[in-house]
C-alpha positions in Angstrom: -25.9 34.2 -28.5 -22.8 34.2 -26.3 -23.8 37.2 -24.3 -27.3 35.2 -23.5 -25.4 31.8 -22.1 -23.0 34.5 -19.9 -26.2 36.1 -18.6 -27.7 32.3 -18.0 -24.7 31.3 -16.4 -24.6 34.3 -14.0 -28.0 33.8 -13.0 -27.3 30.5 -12.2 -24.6 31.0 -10.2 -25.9 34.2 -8.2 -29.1 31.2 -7.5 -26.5 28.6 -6.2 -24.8 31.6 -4.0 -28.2 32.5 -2.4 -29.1 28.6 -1.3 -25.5 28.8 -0.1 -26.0 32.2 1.9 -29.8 30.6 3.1 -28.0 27.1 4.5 -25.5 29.1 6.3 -28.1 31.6 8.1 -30.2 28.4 9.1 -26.9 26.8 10.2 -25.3 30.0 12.3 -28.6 31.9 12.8 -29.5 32.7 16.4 -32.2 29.5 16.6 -32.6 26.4 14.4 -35.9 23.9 14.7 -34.6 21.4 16.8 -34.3 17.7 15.1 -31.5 16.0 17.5 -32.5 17.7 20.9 -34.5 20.6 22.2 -33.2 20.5 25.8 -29.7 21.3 26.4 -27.8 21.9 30.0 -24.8 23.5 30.4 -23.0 23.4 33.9 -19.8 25.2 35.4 -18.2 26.8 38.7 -17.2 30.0 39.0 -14.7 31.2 41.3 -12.2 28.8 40.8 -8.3 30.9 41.1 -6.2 27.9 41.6 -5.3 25.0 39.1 -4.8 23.1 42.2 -8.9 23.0 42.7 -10.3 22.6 39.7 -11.2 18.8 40.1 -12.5 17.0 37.3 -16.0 16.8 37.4 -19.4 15.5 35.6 -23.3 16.4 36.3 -25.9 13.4 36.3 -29.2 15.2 34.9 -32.6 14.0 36.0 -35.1 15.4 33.8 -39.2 14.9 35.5 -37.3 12.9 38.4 -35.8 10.2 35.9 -32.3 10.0 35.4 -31.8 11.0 31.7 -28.3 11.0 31.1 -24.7 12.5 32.3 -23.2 15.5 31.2 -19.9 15.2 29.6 -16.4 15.5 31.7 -14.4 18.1 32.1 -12.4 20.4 35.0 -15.5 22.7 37.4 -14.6 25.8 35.6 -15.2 24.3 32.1 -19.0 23.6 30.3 -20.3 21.1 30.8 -23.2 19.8 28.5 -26.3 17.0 28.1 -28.9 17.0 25.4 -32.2 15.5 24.5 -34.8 15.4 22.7 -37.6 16.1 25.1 -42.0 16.7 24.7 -43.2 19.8 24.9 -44.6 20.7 28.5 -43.3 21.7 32.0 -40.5 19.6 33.1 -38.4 19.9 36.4 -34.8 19.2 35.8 -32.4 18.3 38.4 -28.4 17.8 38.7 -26.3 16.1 41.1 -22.2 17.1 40.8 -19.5 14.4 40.7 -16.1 14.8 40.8 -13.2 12.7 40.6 -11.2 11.2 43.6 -7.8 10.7 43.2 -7.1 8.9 46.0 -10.0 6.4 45.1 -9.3 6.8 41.5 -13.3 7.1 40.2 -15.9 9.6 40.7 -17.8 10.3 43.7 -21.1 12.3 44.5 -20.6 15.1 46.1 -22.2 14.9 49.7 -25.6 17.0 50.2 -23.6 19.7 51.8 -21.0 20.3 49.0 -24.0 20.2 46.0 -24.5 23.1 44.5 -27.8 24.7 45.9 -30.4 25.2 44.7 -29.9 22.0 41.9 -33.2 22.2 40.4 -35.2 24.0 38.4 -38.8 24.1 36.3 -38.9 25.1 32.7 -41.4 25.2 30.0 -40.7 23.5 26.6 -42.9 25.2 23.9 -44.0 23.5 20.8 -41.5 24.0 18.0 -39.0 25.4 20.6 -35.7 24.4 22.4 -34.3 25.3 26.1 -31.4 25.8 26.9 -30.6 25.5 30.9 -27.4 27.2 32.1 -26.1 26.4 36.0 -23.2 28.6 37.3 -21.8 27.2 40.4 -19.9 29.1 43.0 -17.7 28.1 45.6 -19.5 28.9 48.5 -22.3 26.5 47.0 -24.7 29.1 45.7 -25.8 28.6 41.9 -27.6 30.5 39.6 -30.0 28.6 36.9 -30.5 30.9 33.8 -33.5 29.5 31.0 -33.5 30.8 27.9 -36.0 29.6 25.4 -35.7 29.9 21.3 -38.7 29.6 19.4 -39.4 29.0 15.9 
């Protein structure tokens, strides 16, 4: 009898361990269903050797040519990110760079010459997928727009 409840109580446990292990794949795995956002942007600059220039900086997103959102705040040559939760489709995203003025004390668009180029680009949201948009700025005000999509 006690070798049955040890053999009941193993099997139990070896269950609760493979939930456990099934949570933690859907958790760390390489894509997740989205529930809080399928659209995410990540913006950065490149380049940047010198403390002295990395300003303090923030990205206002326009997602179908409606401003959405900001991204959040942080020096050029740190991520910066904005989610959302958007329909499936084509969309056109596009970004316009702040960055902080000391001598004014608040931030200030960067003029048309100074923003990174090009600061749009089109992406497909699939059903049951997410998009993750990546911009990497340089200092010569190229940028680079990489899309990847994960789908469920």
């Amino acid at each position: 009898m006690r070798h049955v409840r040890c053999v009941i109580v193993f099997f139990l446990l070896s269950v609760l361990f493979m939930c456990s292990t099934a949570e933690r794949e859907k958790e760390f795995g390489v894509y997740r269903k989205p529930d809080k956002y399928n659209f995410k942007f990540v913006g950065y600059d490149t380049g940047i050797n010198n403390p002295e220039n990395d300003r303090r900086a923030y990205y206002r997103v326009f997602i179908d040519k409606a401003e959405e959102g900001r991204t959040t705040t942080g020096l050029e040559s740190q991520e910066k990110t904005f989610e959302a939760l958007l329909t499936p489709n084509r969309h056109l995203v596009i970004v316009v760079k702040w960055v902080l003025d000391k001598k004014a004390g608040r931030y200030v668009k960067l003029n048309n010459i100074e923003q990174p180029r090009p600061n749009y680009v089109y992406f497909n949201l699939p059903e049951d997928g997410a998009v993750t948009v990546e911009l990497r700025s340089t200092r010569n005000r190229s940028s680079i727009f990489h899309v990847s999509t994960g789908i469920n």
